[in-house]
Each structure stands twice: as C-alpha cells, then as structure tokens.
C-alpha positions in Angstrom: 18.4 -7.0 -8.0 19.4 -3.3 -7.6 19.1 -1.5 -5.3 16.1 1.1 -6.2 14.3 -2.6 -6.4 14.4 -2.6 -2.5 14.3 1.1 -1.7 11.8 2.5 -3.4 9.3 -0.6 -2.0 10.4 -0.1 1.1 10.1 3.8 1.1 6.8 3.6 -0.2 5.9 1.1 3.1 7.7 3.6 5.6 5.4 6.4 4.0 2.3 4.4 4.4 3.2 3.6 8.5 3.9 7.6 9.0 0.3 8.1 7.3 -1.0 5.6 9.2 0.1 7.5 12.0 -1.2 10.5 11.1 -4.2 9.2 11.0 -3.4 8.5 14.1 -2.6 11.5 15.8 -5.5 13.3 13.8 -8.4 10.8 15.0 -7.5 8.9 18.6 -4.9 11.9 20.0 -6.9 14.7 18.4 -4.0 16.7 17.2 -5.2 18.4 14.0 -1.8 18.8 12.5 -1.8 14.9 12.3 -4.9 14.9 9.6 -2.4 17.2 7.1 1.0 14.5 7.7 -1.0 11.5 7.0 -2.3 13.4 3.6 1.1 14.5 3.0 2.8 10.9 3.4 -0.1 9.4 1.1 0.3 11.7 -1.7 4.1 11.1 -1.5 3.1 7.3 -1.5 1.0 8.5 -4.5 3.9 10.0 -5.9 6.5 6.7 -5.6 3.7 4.6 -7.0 2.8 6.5 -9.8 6.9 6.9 -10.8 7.3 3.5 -11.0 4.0 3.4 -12.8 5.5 5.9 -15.4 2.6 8.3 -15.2 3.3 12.0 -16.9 5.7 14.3 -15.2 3.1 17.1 -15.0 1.1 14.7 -12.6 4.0 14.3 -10.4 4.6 17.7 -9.8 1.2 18.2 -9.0 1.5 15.3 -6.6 4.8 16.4 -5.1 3.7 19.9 -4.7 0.0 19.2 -3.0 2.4 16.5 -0.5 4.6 19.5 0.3 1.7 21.9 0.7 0.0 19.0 3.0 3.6 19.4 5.0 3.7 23.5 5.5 0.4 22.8 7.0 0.8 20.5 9.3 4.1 22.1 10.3 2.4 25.2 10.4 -0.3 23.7 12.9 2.4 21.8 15.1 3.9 25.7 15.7 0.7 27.3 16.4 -0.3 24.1 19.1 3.3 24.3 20.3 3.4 27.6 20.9 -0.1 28.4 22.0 -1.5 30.7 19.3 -3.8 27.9 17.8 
C-alpha cells in the first residue's frame, strides 16, 4: 500500500478531531474564534475528500480558499481576544 493510502486517511481524521474541537472551544468554552477553526478544518476535510473523490479543480480552490478565509478569521479573532481589542 503506499503511503498517500495511509496519509491522506489519516489527515483527513486529524482534521475532523481539530474541528471537533473547535466546536469545542466555540460552544462549551465560548471562545468565538473556535466557531471559524472548526469551519476551516471541515472544509479542508471537504477538500481531502473531494481530491480523492476527483471532483473539478475549480471546486477545490473554492474549497481551499473559503478553509483559508475560515483560518484569517479565526486568527484574526484569537488576536483581537488576546490582545483585548475584541
């Protein structure tokens, strides 16, 4: 079996857990910036899933850009909470 066999699987179950804990953060700790991971780790989920599903590249991007969006937004809440701005 080769190795992207076992990888990309397992990536794609590390993603779901840091969603999972974004959720997390978002719902039980109240940290907003933990709403915005967990969207960002599903949509890169999305975005293994639908690579080994062969979908279009034009959806990809669209996934991999939305994940990364989902990421300067959560980043950009962590720094406003962090530094007391927000």
């Amino acid at each position: 079996m080769a190795l992207d066999g076992i990888l990309t699987p397992l990536g794609i179950f590390i993603e779901l857990v840091v969603a999972a804990l974004g959720f997390f953060l978002g719902g039980v700790r109240k940290k907003m910036y933990g709403y915005p991971i967990a969207i960002a780790f599903l949509l890169f989920a999305g975005f293994d899933v639908g690579s080994l599903m062969g979908l279009s590249s034009d959806l990809l991007a669209a996934l991999n850009i939305l994940a990364i969006v989902s990421a300067l937004i959560a980043v950009w809440l962590l720094v406003k909470t962090e530094t007391g701005t927000g």
